[in-house]
N, C-alpha and C positions, 0 to 999 in steps of 0.2 A: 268829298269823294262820292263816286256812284255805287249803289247797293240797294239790292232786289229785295224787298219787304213783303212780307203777307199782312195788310191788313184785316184779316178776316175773311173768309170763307169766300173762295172766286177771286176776291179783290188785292190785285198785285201790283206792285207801281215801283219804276225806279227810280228812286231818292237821291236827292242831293243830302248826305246827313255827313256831321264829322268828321274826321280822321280818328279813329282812336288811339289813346296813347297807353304802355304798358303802366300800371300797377308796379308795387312788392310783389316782386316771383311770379307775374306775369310776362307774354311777350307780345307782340303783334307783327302777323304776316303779309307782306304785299302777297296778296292773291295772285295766281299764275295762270290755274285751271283749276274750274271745280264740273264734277260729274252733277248731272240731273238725275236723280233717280228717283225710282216709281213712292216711293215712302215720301217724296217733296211732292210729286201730283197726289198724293192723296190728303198731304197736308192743306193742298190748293184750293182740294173741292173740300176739307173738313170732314173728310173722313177718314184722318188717322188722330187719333185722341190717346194712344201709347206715351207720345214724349209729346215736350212745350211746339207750339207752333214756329220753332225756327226752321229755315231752308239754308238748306247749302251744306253738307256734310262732308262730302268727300271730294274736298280742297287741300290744296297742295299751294306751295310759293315760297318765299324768301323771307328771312327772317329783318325784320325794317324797325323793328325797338324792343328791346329786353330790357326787363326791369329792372329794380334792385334785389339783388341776394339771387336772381337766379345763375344758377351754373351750369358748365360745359354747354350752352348754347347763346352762341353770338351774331352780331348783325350780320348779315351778308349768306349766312346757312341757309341752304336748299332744305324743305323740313316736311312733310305730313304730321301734321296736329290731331289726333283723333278728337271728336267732337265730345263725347262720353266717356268717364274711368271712373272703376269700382272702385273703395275702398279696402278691397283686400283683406276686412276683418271681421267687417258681417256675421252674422249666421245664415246667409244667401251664399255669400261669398265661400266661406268656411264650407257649407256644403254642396257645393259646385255647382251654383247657380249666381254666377259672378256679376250676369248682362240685369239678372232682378233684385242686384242692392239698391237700397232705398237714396244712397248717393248717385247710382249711376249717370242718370239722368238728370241731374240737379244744378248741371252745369251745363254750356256750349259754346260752339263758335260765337262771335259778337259781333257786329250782328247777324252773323252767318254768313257760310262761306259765299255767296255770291255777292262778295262784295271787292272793290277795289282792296281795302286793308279789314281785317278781321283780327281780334282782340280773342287770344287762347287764355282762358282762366287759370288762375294757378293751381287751384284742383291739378287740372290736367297736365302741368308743367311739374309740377313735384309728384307727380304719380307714375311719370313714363310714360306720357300720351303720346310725346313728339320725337317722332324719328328722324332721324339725319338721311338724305336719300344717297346715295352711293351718286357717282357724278354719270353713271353708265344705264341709270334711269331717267327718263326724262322725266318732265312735268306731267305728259298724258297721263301715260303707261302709271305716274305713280298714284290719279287719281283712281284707281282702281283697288289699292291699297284695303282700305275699308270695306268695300262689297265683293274683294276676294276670303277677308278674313272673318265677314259673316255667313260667307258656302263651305267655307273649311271646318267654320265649326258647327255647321248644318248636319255634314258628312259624320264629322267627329260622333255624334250625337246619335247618330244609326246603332242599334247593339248589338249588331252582326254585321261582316266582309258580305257585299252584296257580288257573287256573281252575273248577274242580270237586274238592270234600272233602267227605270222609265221618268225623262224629267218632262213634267206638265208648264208646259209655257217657257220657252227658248229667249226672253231677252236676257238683258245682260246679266242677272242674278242666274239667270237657268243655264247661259251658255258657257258662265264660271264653274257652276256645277257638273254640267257635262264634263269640261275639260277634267276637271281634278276626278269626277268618276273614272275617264280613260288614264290618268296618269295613276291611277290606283289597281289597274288592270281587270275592270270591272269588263265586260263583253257580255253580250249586246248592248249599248246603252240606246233606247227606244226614247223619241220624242211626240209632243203634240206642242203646237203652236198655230195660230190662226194668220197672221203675219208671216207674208209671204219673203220679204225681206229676214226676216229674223230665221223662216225654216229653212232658207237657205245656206245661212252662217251655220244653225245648227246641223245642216249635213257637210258642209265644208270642214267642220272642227268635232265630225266623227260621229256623231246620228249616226247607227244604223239605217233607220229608217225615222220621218216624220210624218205625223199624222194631221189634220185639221180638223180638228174635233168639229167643227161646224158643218161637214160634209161626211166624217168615217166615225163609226163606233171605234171610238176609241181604246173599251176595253175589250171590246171582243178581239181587234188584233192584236194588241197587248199578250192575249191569252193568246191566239194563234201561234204567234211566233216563240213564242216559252213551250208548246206542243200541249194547252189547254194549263198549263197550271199557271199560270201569272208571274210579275218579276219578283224580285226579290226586295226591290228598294223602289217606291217612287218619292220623287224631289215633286213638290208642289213648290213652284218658282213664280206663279201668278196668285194674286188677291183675290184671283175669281170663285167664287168657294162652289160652285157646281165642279170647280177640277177638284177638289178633294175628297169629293163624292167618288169622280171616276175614281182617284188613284188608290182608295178602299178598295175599291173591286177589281184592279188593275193587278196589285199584288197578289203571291200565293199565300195559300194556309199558312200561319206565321211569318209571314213579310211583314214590313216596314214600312212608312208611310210618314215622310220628316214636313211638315209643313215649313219653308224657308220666306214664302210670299205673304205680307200680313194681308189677311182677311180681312177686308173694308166694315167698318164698326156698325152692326146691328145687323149683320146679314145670319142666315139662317141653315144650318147642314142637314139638311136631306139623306140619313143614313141610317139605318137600321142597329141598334145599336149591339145588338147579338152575333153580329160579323166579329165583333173587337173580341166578343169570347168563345162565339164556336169555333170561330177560326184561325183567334191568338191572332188577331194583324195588330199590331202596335203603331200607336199614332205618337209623334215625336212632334214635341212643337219646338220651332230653333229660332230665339230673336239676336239679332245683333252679335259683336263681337267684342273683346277685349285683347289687351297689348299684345296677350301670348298669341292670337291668331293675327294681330299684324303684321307684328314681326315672321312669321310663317309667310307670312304674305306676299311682304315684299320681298323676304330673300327667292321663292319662287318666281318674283316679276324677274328679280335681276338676272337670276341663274336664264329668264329665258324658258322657262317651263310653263308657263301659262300663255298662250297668245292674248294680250289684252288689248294692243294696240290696235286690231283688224277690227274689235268692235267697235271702236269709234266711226260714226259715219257721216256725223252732222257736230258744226262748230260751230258756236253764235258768241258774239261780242256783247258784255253784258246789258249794253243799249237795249240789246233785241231779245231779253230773256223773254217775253212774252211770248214772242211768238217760236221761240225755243219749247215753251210749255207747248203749246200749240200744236207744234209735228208731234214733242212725243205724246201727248193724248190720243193722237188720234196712229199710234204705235208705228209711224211712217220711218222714222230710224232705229236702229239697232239699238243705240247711247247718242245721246247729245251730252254734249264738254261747252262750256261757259268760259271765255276768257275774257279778261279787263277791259 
């Protein structure tokens, strides 16, 4: 079978490697769609050193062999696999920091979802990784599943109802976050985005207003439109760590400031750090998600309440994942989707 590998830092090739077959209490997925997302480009150039160098997360497809002893999921099942699951008994876990158990991470896709078939560990099958997808979700719409239920609990994560947010960088992690800000009845929700493609989806899917911080001070109309005192909540949805700079001074006197974008490794914040206490801005760091925000997830996909499917804009067949990496590097589509 065909599947997308990282060898090492830049160097990506697609493989002729095995079929894999399921374990005890494993199972294996014929891949359908899997998203590209920005935490796989960063894995490309080696600058995300968080979790193991595997690509392909947020994969979706059919269920093509189940193991022995595992239950209620059989061949032929439509499924989202989540990549990573907590152990639930922690002292991480136990104290509501589920995504930093020392197991989370420990396991994943095999060899990751950009692959014709991918091997779900039994960690993840006996822990409630894999959901059953409703027949009225597709394949797209369901690979969204995962980077809906890491904005949910981005949001979750804020320690106050924001009436006014500002999200810093509109692709697809920023444009999930918008939405579920508007679904939470959040007003104005204010953008910046440099991609002119992406600032457009984010005025179509309810941007007040977008900015391109590479042309507009960005905080100053932030402040303008709040009538000088700043928003309430800003979403930092890009890796780029000069936005989390703005979105410090973006916020007002005790606002909120949820980092959702991981900051590319070794980079450096530029910020004063008497802001965080003369002015009580609380910085919230938010990584990843676990079952309780996917299941959130996708019953929002099914119900219809989340647009997921307009972000898709570019589809590549996984012969051409390279140059699938390619567009979104250089941020020319909204989301690129990967299929077999």
């Amino acid at each position: 079978m065909k599947a997308a590998l990282l060898h090492g830092a830049g160097r990506l090739g697609v493989d002729e490697v095995p079929v894999p077959a399921a374990g005890p209490g494993e199972i294996v997925v014929e891949m359908r769609a899997c998203g590209l997302c920005g935490s796989d480009l960063e894995k490309i150039r080696g600058t995300y050193t968080a979790a193991p160098p595997v690509i392909g997360h947020e994969a979706v497809g059919v269920v093509a062999d189940v193991g022995k002893g595992v239950e209620g999921i059989r061949r032929g099942a439509r499924v989202f696999p989540h990549h990573h699951v907590p152990c639930g008994r922690c002292s991480a876990c136990r104290g509501g920091s589920p995504t930093m158990c020392p197991r989370y991470r420990g396991t994943n896709l095999e060899p990751g979802g950009f692959a014709e078939h991918f091997r779900v560990p039994r960690w993840n099958v006996e822990r409630g990784g894999v959901l059953r997808l409703p027949t009225a979700v597709d394949f797209e719409r369901a690979t969204f599943i995962e980077p809906l239920a890491c904005a949910i609990r981005a949001l979750d994560r804020a320690p106050r109802r924001p009436r006014s947010a500002i999200v810093l960088g509109t692709g697809p992690m920023g444009l999930l976050a918008l939405q579920l800000l508007r679904l939470r009845g959040v007003d104005p929700v204010l953008a910046s985005e440099v991609s002119r493609a992406r600032a457009g989806k984010a005025r179509a899917l309810g941007a007040a207003i977008v900015w391109n911080p590479r042309s507009e001070d960005v905080v100053a109309a932030a402040r303008r439109e709040t009538d000088g005192a700043g928003v309430d909540l800003a979403i930092v949805a890009t890796g780029h760590v000069p936005a989390i700079a703005q979105a410090v001074h973006a916020v007002r006197a005790g606002g909120t400031v949820v980092l959702l974008g991981v900051p590319e490794a070794g980079g450096r914040l530029d910020v004063d750090p008497s802001e965080f206490v003369t002015r009580e801005v609380s910085l919230v760091p938010s990584n990843a998600a676990t079952e309780t925000e996917t299941r959130r997830a996708l019953a929002l996909i099914a119900r219809g309440r989340v647009d997921v499917a307009s972000l898709v804009s570019h589809r590549f067949r996984l012969a051409a994942f390279e140059e699938a990496v390619r567009v979104a590097e250089r941020a020319e589509c909204v989301k690129a989707l990967i299929t077999p």
